[in-house]
N, CA, C and O atoms as a CHARMM CRD file, in Angstrom:
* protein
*
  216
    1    1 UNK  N    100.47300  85.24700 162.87500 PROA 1      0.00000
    2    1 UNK  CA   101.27300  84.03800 162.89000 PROA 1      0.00000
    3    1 UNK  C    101.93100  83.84500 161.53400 PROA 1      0.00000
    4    1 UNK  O    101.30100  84.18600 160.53300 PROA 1      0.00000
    5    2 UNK  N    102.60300  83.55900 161.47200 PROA 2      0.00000
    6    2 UNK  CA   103.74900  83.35800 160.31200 PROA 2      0.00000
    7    2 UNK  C    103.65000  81.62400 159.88700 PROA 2      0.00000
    8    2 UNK  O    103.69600  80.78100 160.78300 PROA 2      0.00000
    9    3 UNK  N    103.49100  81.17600 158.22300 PROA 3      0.00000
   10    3 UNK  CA   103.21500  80.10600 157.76500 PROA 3      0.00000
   11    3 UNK  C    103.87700  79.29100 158.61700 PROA 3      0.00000
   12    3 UNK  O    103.41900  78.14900 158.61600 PROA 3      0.00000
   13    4 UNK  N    105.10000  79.53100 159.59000 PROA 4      0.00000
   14    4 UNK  CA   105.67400  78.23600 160.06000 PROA 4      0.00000
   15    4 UNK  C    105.11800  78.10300 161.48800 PROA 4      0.00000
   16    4 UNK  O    105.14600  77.09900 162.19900 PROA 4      0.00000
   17    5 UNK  N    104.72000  79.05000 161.70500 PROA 5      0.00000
   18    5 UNK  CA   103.97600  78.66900 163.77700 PROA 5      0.00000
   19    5 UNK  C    102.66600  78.22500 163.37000 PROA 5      0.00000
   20    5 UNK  O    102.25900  78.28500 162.20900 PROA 5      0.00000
   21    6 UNK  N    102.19100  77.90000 164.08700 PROA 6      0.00000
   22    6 UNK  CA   101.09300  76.84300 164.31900 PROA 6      0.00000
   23    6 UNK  C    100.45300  77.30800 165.58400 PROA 6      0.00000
   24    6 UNK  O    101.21400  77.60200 166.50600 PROA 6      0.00000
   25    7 UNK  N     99.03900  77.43000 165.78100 PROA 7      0.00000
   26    7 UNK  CA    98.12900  77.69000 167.42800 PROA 7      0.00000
   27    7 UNK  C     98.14300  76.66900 168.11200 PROA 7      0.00000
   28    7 UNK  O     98.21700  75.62100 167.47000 PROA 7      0.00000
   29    8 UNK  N     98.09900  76.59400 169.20100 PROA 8      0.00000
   30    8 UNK  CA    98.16500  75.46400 169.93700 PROA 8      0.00000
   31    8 UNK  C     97.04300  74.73400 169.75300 PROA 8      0.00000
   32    8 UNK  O     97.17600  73.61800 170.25400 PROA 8      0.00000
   33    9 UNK  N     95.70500  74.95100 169.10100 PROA 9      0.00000
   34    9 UNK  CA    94.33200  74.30200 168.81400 PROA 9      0.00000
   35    9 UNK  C     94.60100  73.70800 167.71900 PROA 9      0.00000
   36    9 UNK  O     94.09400  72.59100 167.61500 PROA 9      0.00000
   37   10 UNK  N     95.61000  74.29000 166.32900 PROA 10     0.00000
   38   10 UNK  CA    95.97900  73.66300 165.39300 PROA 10     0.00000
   39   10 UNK  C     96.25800  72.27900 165.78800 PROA 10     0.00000
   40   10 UNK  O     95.60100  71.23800 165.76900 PROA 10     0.00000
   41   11 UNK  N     97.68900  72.66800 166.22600 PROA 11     0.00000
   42   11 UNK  CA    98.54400  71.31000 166.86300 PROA 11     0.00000
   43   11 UNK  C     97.63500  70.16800 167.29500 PROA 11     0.00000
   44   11 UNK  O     97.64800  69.06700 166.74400 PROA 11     0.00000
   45   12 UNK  N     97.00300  70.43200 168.11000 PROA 12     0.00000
   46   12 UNK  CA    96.08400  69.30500 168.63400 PROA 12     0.00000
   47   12 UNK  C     95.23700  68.75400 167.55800 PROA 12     0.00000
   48   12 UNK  O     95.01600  67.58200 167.25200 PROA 12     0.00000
   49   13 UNK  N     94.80900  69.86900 167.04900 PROA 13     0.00000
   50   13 UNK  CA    93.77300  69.04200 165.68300 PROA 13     0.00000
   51   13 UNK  C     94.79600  68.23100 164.87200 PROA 13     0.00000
   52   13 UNK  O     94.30400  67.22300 164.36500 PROA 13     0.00000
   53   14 UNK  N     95.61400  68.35500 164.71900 PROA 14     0.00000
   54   14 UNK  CA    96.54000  67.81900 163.61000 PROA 14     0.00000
   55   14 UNK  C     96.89800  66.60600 164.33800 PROA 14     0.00000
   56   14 UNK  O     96.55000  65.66300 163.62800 PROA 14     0.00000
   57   15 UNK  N     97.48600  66.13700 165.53600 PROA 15     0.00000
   58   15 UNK  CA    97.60300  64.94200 166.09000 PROA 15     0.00000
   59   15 UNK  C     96.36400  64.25600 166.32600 PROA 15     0.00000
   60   15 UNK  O     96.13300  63.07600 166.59300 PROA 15     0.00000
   61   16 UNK  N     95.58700  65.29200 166.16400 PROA 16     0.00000
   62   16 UNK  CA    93.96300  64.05200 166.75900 PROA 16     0.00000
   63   16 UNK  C     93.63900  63.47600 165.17100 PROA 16     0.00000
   64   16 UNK  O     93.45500  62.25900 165.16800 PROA 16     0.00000
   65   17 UNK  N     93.53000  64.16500 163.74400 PROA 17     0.00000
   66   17 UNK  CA    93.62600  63.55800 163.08000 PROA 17     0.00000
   67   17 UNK  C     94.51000  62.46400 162.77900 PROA 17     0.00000
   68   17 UNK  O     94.11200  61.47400 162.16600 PROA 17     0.00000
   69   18 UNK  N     95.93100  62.62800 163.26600 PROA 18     0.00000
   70   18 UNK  CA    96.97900  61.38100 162.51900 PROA 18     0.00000
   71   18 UNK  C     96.40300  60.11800 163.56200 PROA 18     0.00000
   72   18 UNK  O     95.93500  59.04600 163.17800 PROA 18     0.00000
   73   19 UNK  N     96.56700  60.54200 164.90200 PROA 19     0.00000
   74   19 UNK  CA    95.65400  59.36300 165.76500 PROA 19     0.00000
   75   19 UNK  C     94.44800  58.09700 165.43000 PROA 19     0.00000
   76   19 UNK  O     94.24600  56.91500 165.71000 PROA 19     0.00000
   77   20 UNK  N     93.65200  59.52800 164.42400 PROA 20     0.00000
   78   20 UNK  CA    92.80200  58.39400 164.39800 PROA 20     0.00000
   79   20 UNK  C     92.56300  58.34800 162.94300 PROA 20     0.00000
   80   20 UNK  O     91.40400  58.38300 162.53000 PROA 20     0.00000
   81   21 UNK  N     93.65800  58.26600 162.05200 PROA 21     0.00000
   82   21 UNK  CA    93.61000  58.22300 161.19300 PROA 21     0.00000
   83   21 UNK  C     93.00400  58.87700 160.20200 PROA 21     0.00000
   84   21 UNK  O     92.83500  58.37300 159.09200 PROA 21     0.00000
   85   22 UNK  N     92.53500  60.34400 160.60300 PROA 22     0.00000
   86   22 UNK  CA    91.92700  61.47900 159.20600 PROA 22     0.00000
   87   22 UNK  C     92.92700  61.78000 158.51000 PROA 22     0.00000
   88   22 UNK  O     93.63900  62.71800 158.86800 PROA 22     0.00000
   89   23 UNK  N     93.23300  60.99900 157.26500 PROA 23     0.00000
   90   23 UNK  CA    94.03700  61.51400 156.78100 PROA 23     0.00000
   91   23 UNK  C     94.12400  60.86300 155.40600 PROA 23     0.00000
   92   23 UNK  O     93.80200  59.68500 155.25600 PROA 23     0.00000
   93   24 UNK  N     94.60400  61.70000 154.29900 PROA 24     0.00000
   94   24 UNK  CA    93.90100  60.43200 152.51200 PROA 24     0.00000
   95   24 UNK  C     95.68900  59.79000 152.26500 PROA 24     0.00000
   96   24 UNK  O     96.04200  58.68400 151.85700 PROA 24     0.00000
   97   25 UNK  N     96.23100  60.55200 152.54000 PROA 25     0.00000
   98   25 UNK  CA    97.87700  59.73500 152.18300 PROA 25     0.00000
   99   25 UNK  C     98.95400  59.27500 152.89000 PROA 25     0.00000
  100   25 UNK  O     98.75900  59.01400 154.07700 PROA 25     0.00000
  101   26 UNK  N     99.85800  59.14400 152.50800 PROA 26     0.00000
  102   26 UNK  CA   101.26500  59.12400 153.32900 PROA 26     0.00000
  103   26 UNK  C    101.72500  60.28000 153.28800 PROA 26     0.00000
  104   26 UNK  O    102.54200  60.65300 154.13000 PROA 26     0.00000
  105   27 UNK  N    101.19800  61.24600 152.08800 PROA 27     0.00000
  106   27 UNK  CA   102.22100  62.17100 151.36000 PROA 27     0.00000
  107   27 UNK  C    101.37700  63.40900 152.30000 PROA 27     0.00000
  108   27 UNK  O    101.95800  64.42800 152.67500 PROA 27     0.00000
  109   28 UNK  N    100.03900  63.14500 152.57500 PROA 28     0.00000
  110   28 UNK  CA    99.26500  64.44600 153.68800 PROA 28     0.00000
  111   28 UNK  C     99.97500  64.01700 155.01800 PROA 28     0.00000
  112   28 UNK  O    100.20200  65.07400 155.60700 PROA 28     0.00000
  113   29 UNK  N    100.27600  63.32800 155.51100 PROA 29     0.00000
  114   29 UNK  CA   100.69100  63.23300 156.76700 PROA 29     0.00000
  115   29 UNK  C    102.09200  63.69400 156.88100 PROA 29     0.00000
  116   29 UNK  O    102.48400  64.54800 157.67700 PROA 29     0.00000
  117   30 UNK  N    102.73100  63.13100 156.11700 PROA 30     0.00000
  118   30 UNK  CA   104.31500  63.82500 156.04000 PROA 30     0.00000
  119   30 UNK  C    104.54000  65.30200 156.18900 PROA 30     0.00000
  120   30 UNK  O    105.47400  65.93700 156.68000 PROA 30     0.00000
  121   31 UNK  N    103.45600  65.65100 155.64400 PROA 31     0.00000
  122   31 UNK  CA   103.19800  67.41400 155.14100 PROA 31     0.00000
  123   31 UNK  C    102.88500  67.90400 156.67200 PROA 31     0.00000
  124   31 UNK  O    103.19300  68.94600 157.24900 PROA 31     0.00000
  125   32 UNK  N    102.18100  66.79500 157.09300 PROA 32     0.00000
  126   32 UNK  CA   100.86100  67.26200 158.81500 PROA 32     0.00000
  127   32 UNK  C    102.24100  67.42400 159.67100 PROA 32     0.00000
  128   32 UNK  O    102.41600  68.38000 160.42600 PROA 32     0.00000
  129   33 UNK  N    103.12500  66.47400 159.48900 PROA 33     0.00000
  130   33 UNK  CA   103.93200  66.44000 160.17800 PROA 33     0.00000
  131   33 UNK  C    105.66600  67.04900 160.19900 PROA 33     0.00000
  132   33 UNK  O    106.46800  67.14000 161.12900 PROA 33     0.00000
  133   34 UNK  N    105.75800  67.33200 158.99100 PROA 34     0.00000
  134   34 UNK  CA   106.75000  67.90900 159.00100 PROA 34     0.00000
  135   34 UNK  C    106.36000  69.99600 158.83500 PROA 34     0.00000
  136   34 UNK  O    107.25900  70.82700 158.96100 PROA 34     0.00000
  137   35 UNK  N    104.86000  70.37200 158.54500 PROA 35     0.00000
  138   35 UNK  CA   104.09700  71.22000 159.73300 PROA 35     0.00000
  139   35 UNK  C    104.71300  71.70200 161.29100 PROA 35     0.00000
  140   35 UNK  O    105.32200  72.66400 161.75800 PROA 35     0.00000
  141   36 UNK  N    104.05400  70.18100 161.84700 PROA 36     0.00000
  142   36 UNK  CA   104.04100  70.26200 163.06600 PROA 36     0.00000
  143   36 UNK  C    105.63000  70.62900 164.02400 PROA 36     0.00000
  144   36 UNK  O    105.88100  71.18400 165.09400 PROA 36     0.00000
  145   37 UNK  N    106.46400  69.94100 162.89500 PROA 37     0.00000
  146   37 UNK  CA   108.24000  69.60200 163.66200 PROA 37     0.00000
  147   37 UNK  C    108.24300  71.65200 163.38500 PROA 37     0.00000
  148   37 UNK  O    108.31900  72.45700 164.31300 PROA 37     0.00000
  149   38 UNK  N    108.18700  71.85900 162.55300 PROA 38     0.00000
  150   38 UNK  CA   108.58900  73.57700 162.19500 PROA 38     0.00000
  151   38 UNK  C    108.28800  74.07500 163.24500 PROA 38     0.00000
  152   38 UNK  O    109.21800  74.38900 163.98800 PROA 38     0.00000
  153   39 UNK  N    106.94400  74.31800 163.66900 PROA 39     0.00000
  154   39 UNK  CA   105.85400  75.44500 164.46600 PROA 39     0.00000
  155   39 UNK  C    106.82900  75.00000 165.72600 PROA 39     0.00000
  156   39 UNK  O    107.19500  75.98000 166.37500 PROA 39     0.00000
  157   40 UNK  N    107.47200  73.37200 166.35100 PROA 40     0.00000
  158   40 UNK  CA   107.73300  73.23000 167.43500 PROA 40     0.00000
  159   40 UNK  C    108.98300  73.63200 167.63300 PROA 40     0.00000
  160   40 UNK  O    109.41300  73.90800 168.75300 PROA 40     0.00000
  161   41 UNK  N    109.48400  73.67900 166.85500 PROA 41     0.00000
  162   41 UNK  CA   111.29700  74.21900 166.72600 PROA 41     0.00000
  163   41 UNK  C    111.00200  75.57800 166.73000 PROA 41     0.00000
  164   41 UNK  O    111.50300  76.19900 167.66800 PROA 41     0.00000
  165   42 UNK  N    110.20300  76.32600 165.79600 PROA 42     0.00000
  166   42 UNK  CA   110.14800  77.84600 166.20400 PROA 42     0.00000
  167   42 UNK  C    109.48800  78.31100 167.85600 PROA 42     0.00000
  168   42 UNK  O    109.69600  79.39900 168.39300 PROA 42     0.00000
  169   43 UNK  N    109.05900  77.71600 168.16400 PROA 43     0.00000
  170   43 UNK  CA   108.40100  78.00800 169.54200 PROA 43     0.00000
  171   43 UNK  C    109.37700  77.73300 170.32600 PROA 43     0.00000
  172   43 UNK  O    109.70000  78.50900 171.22500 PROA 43     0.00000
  173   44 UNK  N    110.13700  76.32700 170.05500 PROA 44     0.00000
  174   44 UNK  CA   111.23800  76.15000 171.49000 PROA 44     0.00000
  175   44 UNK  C    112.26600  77.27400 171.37400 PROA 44     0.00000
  176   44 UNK  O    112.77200  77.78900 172.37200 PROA 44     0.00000
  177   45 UNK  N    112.65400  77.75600 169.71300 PROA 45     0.00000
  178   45 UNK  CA   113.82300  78.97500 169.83000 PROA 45     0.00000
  179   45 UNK  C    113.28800  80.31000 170.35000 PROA 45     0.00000
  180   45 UNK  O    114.04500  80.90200 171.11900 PROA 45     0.00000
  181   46 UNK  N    111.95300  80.96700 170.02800 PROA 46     0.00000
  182   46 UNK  CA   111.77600  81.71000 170.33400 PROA 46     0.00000
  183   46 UNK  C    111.49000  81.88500 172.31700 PROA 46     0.00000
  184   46 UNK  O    111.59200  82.91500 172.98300 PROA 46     0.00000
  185   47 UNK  N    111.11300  80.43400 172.80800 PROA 47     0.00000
  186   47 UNK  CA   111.32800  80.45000 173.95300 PROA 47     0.00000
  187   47 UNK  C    112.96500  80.47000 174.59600 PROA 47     0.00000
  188   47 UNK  O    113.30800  81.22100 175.50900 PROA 47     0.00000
  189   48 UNK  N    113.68300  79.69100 174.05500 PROA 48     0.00000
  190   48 UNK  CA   115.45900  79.97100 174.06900 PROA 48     0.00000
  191   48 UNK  C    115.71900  81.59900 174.26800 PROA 48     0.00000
  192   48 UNK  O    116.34700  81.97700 175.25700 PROA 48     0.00000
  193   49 UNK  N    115.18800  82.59900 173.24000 PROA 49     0.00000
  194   49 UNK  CA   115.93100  83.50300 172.95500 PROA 49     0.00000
  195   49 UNK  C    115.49800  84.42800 174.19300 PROA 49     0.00000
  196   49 UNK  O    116.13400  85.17600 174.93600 PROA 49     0.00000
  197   50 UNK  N    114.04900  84.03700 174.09500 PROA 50     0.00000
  198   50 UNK  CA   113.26500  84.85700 175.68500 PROA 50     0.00000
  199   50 UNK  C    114.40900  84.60300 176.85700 PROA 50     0.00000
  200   50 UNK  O    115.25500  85.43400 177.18800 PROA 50     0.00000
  201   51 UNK  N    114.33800  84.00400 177.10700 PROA 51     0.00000
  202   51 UNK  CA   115.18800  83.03000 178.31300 PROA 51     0.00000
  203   51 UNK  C    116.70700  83.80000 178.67900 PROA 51     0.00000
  204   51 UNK  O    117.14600  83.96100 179.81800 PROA 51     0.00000
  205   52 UNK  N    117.37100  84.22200 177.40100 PROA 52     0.00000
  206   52 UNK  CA   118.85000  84.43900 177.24100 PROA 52     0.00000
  207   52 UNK  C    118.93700  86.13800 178.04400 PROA 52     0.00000
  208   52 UNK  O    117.99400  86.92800 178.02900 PROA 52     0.00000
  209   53 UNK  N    120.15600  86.38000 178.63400 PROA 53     0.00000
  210   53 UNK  CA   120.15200  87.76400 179.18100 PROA 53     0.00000
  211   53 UNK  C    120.28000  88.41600 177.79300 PROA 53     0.00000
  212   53 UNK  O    120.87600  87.92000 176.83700 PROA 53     0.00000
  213   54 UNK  N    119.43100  89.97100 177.82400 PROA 54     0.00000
  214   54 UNK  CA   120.14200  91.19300 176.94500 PROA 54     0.00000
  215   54 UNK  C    120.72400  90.90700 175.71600 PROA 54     0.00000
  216   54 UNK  O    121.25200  91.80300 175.05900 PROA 54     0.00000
């Protein structure tokens, strides 16, 4: 996996922390979450590119 994808067990851990609040800053969550936006944009393109003919 490459620093910007994320496992799908990650992902979940990372929303179950912001949920219930595991978290020491504003400045760790921003990080949790701007994480999370990457891994989901690389997954939806790499699903895009699957998708496309040849």
């Amino acid at each position: 996996m490459s620093a910007v994808e994320m496992s799908r067990t990650d992902a979940v851990a990372v929303v179950q922390r912001i949920m219930q609040a595991g978290y020491t800053s504003d400045d760790e969550i921003d990080g949790w979450l701007d994480r999370l936006d990457r891994a989901v944009l690389v997954s939806a393109d790499a699903a895009l590119r699957e998708s496309l003919p040849g």
